[in-house]
VOVEXRO-478910 format. One record per residue: residue in one letter; x, y negated, z negated of N, C-alpha, C, CB in turn. Coordinates in steps of 0.1 Angstrom, whole numbers, plus 5000, padded with zeros to 4 digits. Each point is the difference from the previous one (the first is absolute). Glycine has a CB too. Layout:
AXYZXYZXYZXYZ;...
% end
This chain:
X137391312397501349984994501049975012499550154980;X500149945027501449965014499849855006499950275012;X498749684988499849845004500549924995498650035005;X501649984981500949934991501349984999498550064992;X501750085015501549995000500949935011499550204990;X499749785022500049915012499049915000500950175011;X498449754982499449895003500649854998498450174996;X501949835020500549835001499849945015502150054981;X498349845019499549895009499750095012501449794991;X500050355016500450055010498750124999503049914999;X495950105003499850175002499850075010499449984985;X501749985022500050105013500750114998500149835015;X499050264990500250185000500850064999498950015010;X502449905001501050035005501049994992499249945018;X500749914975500849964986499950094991499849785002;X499450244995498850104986501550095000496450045008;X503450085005500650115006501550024995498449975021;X502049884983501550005000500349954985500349955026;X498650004964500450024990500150114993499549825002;X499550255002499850174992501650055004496850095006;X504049895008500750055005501149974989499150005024;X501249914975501049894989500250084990499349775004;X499450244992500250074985500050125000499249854990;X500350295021500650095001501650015002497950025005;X502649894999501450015004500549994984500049885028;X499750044967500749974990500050144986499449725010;X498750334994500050144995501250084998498150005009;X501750045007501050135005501449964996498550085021;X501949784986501450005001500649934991499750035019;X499549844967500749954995500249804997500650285010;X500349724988499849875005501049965014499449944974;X500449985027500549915013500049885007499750164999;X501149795012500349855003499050025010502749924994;X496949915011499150015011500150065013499649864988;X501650065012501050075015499950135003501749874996;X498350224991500050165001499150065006500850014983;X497849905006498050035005500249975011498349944984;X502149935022499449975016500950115006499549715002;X502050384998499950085007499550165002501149824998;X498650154984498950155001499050035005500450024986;X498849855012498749985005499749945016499749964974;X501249985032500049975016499649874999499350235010;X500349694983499749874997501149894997498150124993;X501449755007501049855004500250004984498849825025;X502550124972499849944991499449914993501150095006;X498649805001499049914994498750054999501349845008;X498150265001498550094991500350044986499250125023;X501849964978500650084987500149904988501350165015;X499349774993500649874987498249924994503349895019;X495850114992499049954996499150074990500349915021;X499250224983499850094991500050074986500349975017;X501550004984500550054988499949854988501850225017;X498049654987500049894992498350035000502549825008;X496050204999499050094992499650014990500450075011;X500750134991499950054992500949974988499050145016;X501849774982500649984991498949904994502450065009;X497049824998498949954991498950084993500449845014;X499550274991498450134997501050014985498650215031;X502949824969500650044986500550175003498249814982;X501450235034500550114998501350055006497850014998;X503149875008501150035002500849874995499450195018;X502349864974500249984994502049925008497450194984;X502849735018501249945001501150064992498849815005;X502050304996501150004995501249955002499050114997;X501149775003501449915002500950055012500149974974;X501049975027501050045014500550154996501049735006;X499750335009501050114997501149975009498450164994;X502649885000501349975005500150095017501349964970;X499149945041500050135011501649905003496650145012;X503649974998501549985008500649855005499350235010;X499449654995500549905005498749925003502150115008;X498149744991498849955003499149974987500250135022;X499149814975499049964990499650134991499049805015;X500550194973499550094992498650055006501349884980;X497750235023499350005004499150054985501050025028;X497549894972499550034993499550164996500049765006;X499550324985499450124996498950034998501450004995;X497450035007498350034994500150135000498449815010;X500450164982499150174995499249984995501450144996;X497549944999499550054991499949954985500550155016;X498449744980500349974989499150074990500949815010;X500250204984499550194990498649944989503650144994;X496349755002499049914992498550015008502149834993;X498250155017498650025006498850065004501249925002;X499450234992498650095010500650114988499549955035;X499750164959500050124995499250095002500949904987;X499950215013498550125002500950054988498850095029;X499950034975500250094986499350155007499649784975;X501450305016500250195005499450044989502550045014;X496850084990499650054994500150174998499049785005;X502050314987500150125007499350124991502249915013;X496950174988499450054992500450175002498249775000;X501950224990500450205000499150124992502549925000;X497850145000499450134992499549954981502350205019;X498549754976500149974985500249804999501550314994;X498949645014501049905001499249885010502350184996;X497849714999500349875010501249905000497750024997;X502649985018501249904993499649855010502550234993;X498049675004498849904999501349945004497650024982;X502749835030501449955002499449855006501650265006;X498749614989500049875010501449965005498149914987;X501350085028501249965012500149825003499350275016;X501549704983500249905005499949955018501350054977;X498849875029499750005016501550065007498149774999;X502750174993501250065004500550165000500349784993;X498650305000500250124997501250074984499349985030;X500949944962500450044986499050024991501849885003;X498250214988498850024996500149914983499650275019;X499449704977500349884989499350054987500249795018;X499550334985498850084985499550125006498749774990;X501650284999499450135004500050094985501049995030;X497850074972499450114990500550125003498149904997;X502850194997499850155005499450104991502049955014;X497150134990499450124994499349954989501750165006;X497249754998498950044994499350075001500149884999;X499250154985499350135000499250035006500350014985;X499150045024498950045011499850125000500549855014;X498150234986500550135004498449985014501550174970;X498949865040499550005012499250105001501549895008;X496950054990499250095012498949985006500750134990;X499049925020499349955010498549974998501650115012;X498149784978498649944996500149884997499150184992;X499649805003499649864998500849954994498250015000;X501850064987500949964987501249964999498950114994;X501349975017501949984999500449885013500750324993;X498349695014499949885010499949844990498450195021;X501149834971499549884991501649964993497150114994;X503549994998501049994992501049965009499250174983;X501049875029501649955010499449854999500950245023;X498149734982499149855003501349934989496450055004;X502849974983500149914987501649994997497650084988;X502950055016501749974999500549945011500450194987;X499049805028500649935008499949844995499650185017;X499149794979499449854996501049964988497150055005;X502750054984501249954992501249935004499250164991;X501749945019501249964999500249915010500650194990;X498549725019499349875007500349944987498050055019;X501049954971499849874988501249974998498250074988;X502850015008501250004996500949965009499450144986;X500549825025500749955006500249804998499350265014;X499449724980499949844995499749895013502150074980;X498549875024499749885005500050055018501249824976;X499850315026500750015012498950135008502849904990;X496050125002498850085004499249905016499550114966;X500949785027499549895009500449975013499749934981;X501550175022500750025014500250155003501349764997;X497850354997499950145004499449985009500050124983;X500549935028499450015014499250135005501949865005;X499050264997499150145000500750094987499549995030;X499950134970500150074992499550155006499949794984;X501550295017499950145003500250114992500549915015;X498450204989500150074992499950135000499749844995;X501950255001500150135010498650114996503349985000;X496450095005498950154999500850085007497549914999;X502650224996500550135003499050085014501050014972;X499450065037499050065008499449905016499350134971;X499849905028500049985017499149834992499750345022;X501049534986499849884997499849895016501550084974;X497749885027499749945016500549824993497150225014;X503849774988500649864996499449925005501850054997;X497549955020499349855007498450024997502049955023;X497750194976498949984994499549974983500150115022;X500949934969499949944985499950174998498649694997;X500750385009499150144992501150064999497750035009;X502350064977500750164995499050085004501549944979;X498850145024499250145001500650104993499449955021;X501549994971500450134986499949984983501950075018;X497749794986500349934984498549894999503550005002;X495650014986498949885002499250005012501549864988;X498850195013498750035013498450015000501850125005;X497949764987498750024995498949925010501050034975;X499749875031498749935007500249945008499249984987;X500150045028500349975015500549835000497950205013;X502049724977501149905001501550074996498249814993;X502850125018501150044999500949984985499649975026;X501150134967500549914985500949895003500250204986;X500149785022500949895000499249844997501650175020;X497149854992498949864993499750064983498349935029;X501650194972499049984985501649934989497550315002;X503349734998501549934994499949884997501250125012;X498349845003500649855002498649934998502150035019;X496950024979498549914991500650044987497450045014;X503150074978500350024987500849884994499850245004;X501549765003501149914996500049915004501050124998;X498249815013500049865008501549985003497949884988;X502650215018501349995010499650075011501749994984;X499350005028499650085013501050124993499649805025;X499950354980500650064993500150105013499349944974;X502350145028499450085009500750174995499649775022;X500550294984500750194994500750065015497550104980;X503149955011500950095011500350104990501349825017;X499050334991500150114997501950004991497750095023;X502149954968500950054993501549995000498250105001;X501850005007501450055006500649915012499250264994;X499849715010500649855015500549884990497750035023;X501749964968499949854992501650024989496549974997;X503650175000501850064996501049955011499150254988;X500149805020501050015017500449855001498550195017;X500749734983500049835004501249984991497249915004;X502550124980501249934994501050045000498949934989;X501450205011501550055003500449935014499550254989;X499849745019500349945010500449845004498950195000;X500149764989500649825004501149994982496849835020;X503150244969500449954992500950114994498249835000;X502050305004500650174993501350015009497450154995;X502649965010501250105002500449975017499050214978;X500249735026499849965015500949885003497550085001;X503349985007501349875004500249965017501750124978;X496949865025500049955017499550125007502149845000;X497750304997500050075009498550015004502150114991;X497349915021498949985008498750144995502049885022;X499250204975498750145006499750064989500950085022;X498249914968500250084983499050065001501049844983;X498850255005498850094996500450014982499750185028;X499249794970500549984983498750164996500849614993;X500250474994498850124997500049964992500050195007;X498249824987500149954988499450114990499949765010;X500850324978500050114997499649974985501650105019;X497049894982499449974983499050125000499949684997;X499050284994498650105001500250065010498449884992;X501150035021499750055010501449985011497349974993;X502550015019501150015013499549945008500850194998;X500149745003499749885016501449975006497849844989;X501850095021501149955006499649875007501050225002;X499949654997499749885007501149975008498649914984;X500850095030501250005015500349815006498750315013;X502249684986500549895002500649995017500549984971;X499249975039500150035014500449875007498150204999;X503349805006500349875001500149844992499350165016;X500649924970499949894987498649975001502549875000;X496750185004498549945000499150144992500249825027;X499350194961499250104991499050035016499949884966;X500050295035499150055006498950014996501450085006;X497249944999499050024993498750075003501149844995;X499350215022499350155008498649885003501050334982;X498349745024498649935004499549954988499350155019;X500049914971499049984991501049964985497950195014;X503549794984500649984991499950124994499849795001;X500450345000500150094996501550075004497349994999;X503649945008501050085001500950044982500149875030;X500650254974500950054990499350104990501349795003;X498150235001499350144991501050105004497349955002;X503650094992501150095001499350134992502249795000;X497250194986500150064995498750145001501649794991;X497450145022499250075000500050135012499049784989;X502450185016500750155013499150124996503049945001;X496750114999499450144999500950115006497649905001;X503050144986501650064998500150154995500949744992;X498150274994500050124996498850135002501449844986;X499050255013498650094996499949974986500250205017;X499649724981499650054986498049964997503249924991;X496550114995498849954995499549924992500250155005;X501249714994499949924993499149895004501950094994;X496749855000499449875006501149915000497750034993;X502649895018500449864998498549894996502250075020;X498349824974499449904996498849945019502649934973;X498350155039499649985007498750045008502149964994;X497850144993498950145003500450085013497849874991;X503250145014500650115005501250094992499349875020;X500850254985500750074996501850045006497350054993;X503849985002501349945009500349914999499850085013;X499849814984500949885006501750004996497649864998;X503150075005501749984993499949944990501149995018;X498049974978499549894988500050124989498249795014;X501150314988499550124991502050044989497150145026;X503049864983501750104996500949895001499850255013;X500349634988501349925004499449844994500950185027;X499049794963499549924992500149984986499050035015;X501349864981499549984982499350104994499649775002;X498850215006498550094993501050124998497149925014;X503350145000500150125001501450044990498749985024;X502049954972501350034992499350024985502049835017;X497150084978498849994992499750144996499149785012;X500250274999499050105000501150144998497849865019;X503150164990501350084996500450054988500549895014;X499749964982500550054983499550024990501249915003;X497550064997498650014991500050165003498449735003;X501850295011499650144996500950114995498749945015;X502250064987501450044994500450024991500249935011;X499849954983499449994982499250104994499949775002;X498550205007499050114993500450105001498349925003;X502850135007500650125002500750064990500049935019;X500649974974501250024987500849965006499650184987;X500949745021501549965003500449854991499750105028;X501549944969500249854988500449935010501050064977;X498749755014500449895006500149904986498850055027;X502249814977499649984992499049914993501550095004;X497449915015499149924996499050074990500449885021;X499450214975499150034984500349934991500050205001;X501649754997500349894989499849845002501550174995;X498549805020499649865003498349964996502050025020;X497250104986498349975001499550154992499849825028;X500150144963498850034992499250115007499949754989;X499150155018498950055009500050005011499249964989;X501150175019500550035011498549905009501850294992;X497349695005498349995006500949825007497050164974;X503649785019500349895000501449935007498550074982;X502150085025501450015004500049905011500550264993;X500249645011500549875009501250035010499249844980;X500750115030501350045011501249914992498550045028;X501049844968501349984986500350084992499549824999;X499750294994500950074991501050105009498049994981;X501050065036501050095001501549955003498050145007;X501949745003500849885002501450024988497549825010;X501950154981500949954986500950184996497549744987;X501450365014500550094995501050105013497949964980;X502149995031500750025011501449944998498050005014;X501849884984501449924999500650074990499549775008;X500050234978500550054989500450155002498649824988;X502050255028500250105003499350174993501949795007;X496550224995499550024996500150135012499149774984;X501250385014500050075007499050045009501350034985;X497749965008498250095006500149855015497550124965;X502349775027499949855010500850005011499749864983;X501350175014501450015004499950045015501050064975;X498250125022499750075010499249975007500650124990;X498349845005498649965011500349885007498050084984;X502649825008500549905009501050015014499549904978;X501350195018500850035015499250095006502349964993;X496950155003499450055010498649905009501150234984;X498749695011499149905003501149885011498350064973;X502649935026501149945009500350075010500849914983;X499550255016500150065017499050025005501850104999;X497149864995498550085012499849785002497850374984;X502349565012500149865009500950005004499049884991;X502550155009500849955008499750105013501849904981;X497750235022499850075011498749875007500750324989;X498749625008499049995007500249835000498450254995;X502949664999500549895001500550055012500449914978;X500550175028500650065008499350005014500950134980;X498049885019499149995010499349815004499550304990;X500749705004499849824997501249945010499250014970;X501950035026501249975003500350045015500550014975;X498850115029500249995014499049945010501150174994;X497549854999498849875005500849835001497650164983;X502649815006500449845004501550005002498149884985;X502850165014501449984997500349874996500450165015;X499349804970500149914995501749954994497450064997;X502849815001501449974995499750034987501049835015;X498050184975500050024990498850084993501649835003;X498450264984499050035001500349954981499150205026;X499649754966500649964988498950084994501349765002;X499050334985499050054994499649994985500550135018;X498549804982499749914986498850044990501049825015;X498450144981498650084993501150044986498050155025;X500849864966500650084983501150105000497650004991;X501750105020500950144999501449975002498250155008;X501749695004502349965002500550004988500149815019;X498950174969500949954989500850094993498549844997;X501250305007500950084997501450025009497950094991;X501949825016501950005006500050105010501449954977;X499650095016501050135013499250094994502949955005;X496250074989499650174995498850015013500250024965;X498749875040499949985014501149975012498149954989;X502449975011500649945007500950115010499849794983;X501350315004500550075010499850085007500849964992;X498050145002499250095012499149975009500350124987;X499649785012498749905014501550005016497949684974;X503350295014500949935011500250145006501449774988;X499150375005500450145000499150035009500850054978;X497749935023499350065010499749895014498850174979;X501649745018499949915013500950055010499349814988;X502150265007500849965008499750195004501849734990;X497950355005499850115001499050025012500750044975;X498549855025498650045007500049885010498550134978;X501549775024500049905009501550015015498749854973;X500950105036501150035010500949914997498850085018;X502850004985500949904993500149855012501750244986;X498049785026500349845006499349944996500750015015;X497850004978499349895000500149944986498850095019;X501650034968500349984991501449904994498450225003;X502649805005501549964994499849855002501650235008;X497749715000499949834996499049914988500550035024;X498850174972498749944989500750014985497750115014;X502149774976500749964989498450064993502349755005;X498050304980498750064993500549954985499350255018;X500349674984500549914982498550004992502249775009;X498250184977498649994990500049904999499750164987;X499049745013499549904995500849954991498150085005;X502149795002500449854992499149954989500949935022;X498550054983498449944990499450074986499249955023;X501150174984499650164994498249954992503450114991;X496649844998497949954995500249905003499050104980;X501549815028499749865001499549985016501849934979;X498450205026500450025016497849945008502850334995;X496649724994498650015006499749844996499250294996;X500849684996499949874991501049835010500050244969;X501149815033500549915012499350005012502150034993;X497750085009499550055013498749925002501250254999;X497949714994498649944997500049914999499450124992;X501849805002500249855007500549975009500049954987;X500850135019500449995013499350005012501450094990;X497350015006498850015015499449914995499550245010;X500149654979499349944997500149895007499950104982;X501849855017500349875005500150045018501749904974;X498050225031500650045017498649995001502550185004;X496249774992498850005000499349885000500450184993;X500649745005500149854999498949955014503049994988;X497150015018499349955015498650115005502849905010;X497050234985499050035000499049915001501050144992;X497649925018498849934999499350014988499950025020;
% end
């Protein structure tokens, strides 16, 4: 695919380079006049000017007429012509898929949210994501024919350049990312979860220029995706942001991790889950007895729904689930001293019943110099956060080998 995208009279390496450069620029920054590229890029204008007439024949960049400047001729505009290239995100959760096509420009032009899925780690359910990803390809009609890649988030420890999960499908020393991309006949690739939330809050959410982020992402489980000089972190093996596996408590709770402790155990969805289920059995009223029937069947949406609906028992577990993360956000906060930290996942959707005791113990527990320049807001995106985020690494994957 990448040969295609550069194949013309010119294929020198060098050109190749400076086109990939072009259209990163236009990624990150937008559109723009040539004059601008040749001084972003260190290059003549007449290379630039050569280039960009190319890739405007290839169809992938796009003339936008003059802009008015101070004096002197109108200078022409390019970018990104949004017609030419699509990926497609893929974000998969606990119960849920939400399914999104990107344009090259980055708007997103379709998208599915919360299809029914209930995720688990086999064949079967490997089969069923397949047929709903394939589906909602078909349904895209004529413009399937310019899907380029296709990403697709997995929860837990995820090696992005090598394709393999090691927490999800893990059935066979081919990596899933090839078995995907023989299923679907697209190049297909995955990224972990909570980085792929991070990405979109970051190029399309709550993020307004600032360099240094850490997004929590507070669903089932607990993660965190660190953003380091605007560039997604990703530790050696793509395993960075395992936040939630700290080994924090005495306690005797298995994590999903098969250790015992983790911050994941006490400071989570599952764990807000597991809380009130017991509590209940205890005889404590709520009024989730009247939402679900069958407690066997209880969803972090019901507790979600019966939280907001100021639901006392919820009420409580959820803020006490807010000051044991905000103590150990707190710690986060003196490790990176970020300009922002955004905290997003299901459980944000309860608002300030998280929000204010995360903030209550940050400021209680974190040092105030390093804290008073850190902003701690909720998710822009809030369920759309993972699902952007998947076309966003899709299209930043663009030049991959």
């Amino acid at each position: 695919m990448e040969k295609s995208f550069f194949l013309t009279k010119d294929k020198s390496p060098k050109n190749i380079q400076i086109k990939k450069d072009i259209i990163n620029h236009f990624v990150n920054y937008g559109n723009d006049t040539i004059a601008e590229l040749s001084k972003e890029l260190d290059l003549s204008v007449p290379t630039v000017t050569k280039l960009i007439a190319e890739l405007s024949d290839r169809g992938l960049v796009a003339d936008f007429g003059k802009i008015q400047t101070s004096g002197g001729r109108y200078p022409n505009i390019y970018g990104l012509n949004p017609s030419s290239v699509y990926f497609v995100g893929v974000d998969m959760t606990r119960h849920h898929l939400h399914i999104a096509l990107m344009d090259f420009k980055g708007d997103i032009v379709k998208y599915e949210m919360g299809i029914s899925y209930m995720y688990e780690n086999t064949t079967e359910s490997f089969d069923i994501l397949c047929e709903h990803i394939q589906k909602f390809i078909d349904e895209t009609g004529d413009l399937k024919q310019k899907i380029y890649n296709i990403s697709l988030n997995i929860s837990g420890r995820v090696n992005p350049d090598s394709g393999y999960s090691y927490s999800s499908f893990y059935f066979s020393e081919d990596p899933i990312s090839n078995i995907l991309s023989n299923k679907l006949n697209y190049r297909v690739t995955i990224d972990n979860d909570t980085r792929s939330m991070a990405y979109g809050e970051f190029m399309k959410g709550v993020v307004q220029g600032e360099s240094n982020v850490i997004f929590v992402n507070v669903s089932w489980g607990l993660g965190i995706g660190i953003i380091i000089d605007k560039k997604l972190y990703y530790g050696k093996s793509g395993f960075s942001g395992e936040f939630g596996h700290f080994p924090i408590f005495d306690n005797e709770i298995l994590c999903h991790c098969g250790k015992k402790g983790c911050l994941e155990t006490e400071a989570s969805g599952l764990a807000i889950h597991r809380m009130i289920l017991e509590r209940i059995k205890n005889g404590e009223s709520s009024i989730i007895t009247q939402l679900v029937k069958n407690l066997d069947k209880l969803t972090l949406t019901d507790i979600i729904k019966a939280t907001n609906m100021e639901d006392p028992l919820c009420i409580e577990i959820v803020e006490e689930v807010g000051i044991k993360l905000g103590k150990y956000i707190a710690g986060l906060i003196n490790v990176f001293n970020p300009e922002l930290v955004v905290i997003g996942g299901q459980v944000a959707e309860t608002e300030g019943f998280i929000m204010l005791p995360i903030r209550s113990a940050v400021r209680k527990h974190s040092l105030s110099l390093v804290n008073k320049d850190t902003q701690i807001i909720a998710s822009k995106l809030k369920n759309k956060a993972g699902v952007v985020g998947a076309c966003m690494i899709a299209r930043s994957r663009l030049f991959d080998n």
